[in-house]
C-alpha positions as CSV (number, residue, x, y, z in Angstrom):
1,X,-39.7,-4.6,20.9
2,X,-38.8,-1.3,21.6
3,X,-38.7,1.1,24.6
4,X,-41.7,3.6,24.7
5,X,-40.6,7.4,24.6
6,X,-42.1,7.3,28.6
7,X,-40.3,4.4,29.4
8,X,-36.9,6.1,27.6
9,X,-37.7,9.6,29.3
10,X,-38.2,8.4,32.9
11,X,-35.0,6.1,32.8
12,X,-32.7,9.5,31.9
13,X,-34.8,11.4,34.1
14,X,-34.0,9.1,36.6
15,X,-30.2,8.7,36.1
16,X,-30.2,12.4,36.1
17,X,-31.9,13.2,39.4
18,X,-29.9,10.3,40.6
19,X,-26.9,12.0,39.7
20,X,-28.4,15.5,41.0
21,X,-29.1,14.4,44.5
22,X,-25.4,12.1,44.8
23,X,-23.6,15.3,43.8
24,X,-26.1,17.4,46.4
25,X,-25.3,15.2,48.9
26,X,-21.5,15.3,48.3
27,X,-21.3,18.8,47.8
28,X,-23.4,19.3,51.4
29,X,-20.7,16.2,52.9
30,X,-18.0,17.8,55.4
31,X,-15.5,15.8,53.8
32,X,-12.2,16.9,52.7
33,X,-11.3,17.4,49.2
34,X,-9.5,14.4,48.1
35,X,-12.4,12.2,50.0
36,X,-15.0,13.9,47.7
37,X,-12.9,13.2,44.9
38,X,-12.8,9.7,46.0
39,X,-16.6,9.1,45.7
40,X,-17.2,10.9,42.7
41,X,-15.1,8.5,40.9
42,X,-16.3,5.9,42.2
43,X,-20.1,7.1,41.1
44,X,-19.0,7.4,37.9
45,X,-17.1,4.3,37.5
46,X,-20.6,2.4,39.3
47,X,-22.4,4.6,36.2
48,X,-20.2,3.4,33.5
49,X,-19.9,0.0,34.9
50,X,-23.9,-0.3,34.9
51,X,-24.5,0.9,31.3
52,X,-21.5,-1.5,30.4
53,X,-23.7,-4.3,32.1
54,X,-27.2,-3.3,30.5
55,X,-25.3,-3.4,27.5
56,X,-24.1,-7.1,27.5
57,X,-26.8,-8.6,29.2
58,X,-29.2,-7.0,25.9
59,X,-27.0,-7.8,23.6
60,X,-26.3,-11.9,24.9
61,X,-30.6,-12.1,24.9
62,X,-30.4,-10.8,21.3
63,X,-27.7,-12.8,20.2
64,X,-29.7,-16.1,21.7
65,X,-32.8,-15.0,20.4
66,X,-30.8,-14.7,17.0
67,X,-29.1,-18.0,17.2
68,X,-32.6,-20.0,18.0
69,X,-34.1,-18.3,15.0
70,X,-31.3,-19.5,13.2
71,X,-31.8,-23.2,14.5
72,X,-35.7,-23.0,13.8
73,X,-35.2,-22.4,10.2
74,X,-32.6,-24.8,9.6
């Protein structure tokens, strides 16, 4: 089944204010450079590393729903 256009729309929304407000935050931080530079790396890995995640853990249901079709019809 898939995602509704709301459903779609409010997850980038929210990834984006999510981003918005981290960079806010960082950008308002009296940090020193390098230390900024330090957590926006990090954010981004956490961001790729999440997606990456989503990705598999879809992908393994799929393939199991796939596989016990597979079985059903045999």
């Amino acid at each position: 089944m898939r995602n509704t256009p709301a459903f779609t729309g409010m997850a980038i929304a929210g990834l984006i204010i999510g981003f918005g407000m981290f960079f806010i935050g960082l950008f308002n931080a009296p940090f020193e450079l390098n230390v900024k530079g330090y957590y926006i790396a990090v954010m981004l890995l956490i961001a790729y590393s999440s997606i990456g995640v989503q990705k598999v853990t879809r992908d393994n249901a799929e393939d199991k729903e796939i596989l016990e079709n597979q079985n059903l019809n045999s």
